[in-house]
C-alpha positions as CSV (number, residue, x, y, z in Angstrom):
1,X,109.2,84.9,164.6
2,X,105.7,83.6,164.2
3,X,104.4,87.1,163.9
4,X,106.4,87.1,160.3
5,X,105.7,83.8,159.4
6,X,102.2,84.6,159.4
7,X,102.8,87.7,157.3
8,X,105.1,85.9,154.7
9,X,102.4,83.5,153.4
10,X,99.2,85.9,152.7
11,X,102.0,88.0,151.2
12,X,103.3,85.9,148.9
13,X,99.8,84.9,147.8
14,X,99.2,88.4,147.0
15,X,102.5,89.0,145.0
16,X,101.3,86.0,143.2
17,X,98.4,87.1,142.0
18,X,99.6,90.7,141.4
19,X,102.6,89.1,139.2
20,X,99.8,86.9,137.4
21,X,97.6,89.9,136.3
22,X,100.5,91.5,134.9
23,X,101.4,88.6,132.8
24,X,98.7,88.6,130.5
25,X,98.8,85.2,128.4
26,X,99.9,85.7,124.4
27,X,98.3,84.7,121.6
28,X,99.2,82.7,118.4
29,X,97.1,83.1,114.8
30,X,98.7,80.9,112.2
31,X,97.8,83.2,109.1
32,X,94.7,82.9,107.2
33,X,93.8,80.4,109.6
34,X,94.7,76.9,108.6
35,X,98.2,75.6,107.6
36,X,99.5,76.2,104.6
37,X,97.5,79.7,104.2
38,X,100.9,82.0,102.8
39,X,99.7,80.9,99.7
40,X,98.0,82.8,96.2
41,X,94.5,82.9,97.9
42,X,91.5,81.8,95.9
43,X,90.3,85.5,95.6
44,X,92.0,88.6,96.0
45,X,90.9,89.4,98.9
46,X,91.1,86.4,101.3
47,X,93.6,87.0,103.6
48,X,92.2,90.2,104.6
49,X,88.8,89.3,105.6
50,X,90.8,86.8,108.0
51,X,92.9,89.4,109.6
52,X,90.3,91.4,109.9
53,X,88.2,88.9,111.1
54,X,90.6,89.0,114.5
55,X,91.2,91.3,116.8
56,X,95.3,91.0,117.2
57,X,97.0,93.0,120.2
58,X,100.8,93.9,121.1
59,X,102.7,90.2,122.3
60,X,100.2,88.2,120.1
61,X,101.9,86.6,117.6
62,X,101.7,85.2,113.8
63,X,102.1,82.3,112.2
64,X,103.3,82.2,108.4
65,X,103.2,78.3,107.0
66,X,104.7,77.7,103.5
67,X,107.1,76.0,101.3
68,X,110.0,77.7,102.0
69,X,112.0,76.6,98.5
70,X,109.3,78.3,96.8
71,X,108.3,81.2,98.9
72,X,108.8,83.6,101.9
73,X,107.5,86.8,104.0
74,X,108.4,90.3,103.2
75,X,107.5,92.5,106.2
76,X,107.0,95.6,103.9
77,X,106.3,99.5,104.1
78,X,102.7,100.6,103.5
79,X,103.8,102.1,99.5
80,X,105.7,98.6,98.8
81,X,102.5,96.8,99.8
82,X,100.1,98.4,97.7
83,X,102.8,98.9,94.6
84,X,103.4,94.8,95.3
85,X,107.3,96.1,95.1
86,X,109.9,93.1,96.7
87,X,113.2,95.3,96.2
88,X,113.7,96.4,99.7
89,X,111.9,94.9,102.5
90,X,111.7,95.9,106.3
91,X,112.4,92.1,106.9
92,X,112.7,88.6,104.7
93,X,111.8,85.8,106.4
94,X,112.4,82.2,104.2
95,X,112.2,79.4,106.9
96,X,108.7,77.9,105.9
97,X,107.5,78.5,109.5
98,X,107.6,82.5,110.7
99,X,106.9,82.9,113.7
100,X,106.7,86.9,113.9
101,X,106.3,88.8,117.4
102,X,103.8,91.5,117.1
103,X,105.6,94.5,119.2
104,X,103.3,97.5,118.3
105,X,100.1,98.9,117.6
106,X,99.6,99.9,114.8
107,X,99.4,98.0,110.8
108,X,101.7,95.4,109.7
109,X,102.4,94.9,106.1
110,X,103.4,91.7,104.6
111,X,103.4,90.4,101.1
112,X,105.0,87.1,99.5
113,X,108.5,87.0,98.1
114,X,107.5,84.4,95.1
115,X,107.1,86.6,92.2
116,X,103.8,87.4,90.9
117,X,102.2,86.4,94.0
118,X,101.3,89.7,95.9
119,X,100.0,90.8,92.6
120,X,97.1,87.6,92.8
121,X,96.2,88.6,96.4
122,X,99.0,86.9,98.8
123,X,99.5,89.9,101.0
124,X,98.2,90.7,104.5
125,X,97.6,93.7,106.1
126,X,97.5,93.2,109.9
127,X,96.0,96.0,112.4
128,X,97.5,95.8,115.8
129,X,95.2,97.5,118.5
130,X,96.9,100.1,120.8
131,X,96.6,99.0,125.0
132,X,94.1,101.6,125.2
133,X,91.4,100.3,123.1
134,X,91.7,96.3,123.8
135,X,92.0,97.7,127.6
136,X,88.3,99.4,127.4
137,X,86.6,96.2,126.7
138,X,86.9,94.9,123.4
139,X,87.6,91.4,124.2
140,X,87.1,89.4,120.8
141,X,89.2,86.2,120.9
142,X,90.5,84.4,117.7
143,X,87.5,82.0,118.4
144,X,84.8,84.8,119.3
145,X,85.5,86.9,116.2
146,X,83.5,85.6,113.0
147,X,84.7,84.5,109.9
148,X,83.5,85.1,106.6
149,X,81.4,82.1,105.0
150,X,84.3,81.5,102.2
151,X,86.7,81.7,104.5
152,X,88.4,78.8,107.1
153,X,87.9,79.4,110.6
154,X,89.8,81.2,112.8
155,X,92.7,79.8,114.7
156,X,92.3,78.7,118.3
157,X,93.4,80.4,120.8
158,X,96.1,78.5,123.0
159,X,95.6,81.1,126.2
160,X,92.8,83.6,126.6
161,X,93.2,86.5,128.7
162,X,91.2,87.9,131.7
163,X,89.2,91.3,131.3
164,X,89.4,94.5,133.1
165,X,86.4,93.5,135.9
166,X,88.0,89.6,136.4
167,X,91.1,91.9,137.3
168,X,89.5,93.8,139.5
169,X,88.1,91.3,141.5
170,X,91.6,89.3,141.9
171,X,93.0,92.2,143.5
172,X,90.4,92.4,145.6
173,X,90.4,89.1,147.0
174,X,94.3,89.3,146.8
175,X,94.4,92.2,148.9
176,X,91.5,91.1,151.5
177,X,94.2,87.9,151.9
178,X,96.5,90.1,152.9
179,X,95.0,92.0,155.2
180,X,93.0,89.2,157.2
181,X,96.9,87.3,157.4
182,X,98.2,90.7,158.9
183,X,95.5,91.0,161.1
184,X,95.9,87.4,162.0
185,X,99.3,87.4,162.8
């Protein structure tokens, strides 16, 4: 009975941290980086230099503020993006505070529902990066990445994320608690 005792706690230290690494933390960018950004930008081009400003990756999500009685979000195809076309979106969103779920890698088109508005610049083009190349190293947070001088800064992150070496050395000091409650018991 005390031999398993012994084993049980450096074990369930050890699926604790195992379940932690796993569980990378999410994060949240309210768009263009200040409330009230789903608006006709001041240039063209604005909303753009933001997203690409961020690194965004599969779970993060994003954060559309705006008057919902005069606007909304289309979640568009690549061609109704560039043509600026409203007619049939991927998905409408009209509650003047989207919270959208990045799933994928892969671009994310988005332009306004107001008329006349994608046409003066309110439309976003968001790249998501595949596991693969965020996994390698690139660890830019909403706070690291820099933003252009015109533009508002980037949104805080609310969780930050550890890298591939801090992961490393968890398991490793997981797995040596294991083994010294095993050979202690």
């Amino acid at each position: 009975m005390a031999r398993s005792k012994a084993f049980l706690s450096p074990f369930l230290v050890a699926m604790a941290i195992f379940s932690s690494i796993g569980a990378e933390a999410k994060r949240e960018f309210v768009v263009g980086g200040r409330e009230s950004s789903w608006q006709v930008p001041s240039s063209p081009s604005q909303l753009n230099q933001w997203a690409q400003s961020n690194r965004f990756k599969v779970g993060d999500f994003l954060i559309f503020k705006y008057d919902k009685n005069a606007d909304s979000v289309l979640e568009a195809t690549e061609g109704d993006y560039a043509s600026c076309s409203t007619a049939k979106p991927l998905k409408e969103y009209k509650d003047g505070d989207t919270k959208l779920k990045l799933e994928r890698s892969g671009p994310y088109y988005f332009i306004s529902g107001a008329e006349g508005h994608c046409q003066k610049g309110q439309k976003l083009e968001v790249v998501v990066m595949s596991e693969k190349h965020w996994s390698k190293g690139v660890t830019a947070t909403p706070t690291e990445a820099p933003a252009p001088a015109t533009e508002a800064p980037s949104p805080v992150s609310r969780a930050s994320t550890a890298g591939s070496r801090d992961g490393f050395w968890i398991v490793l000091v997981g797995l040596g608690s294991l083994m010294v409650g095993l050979l202690m018991a």
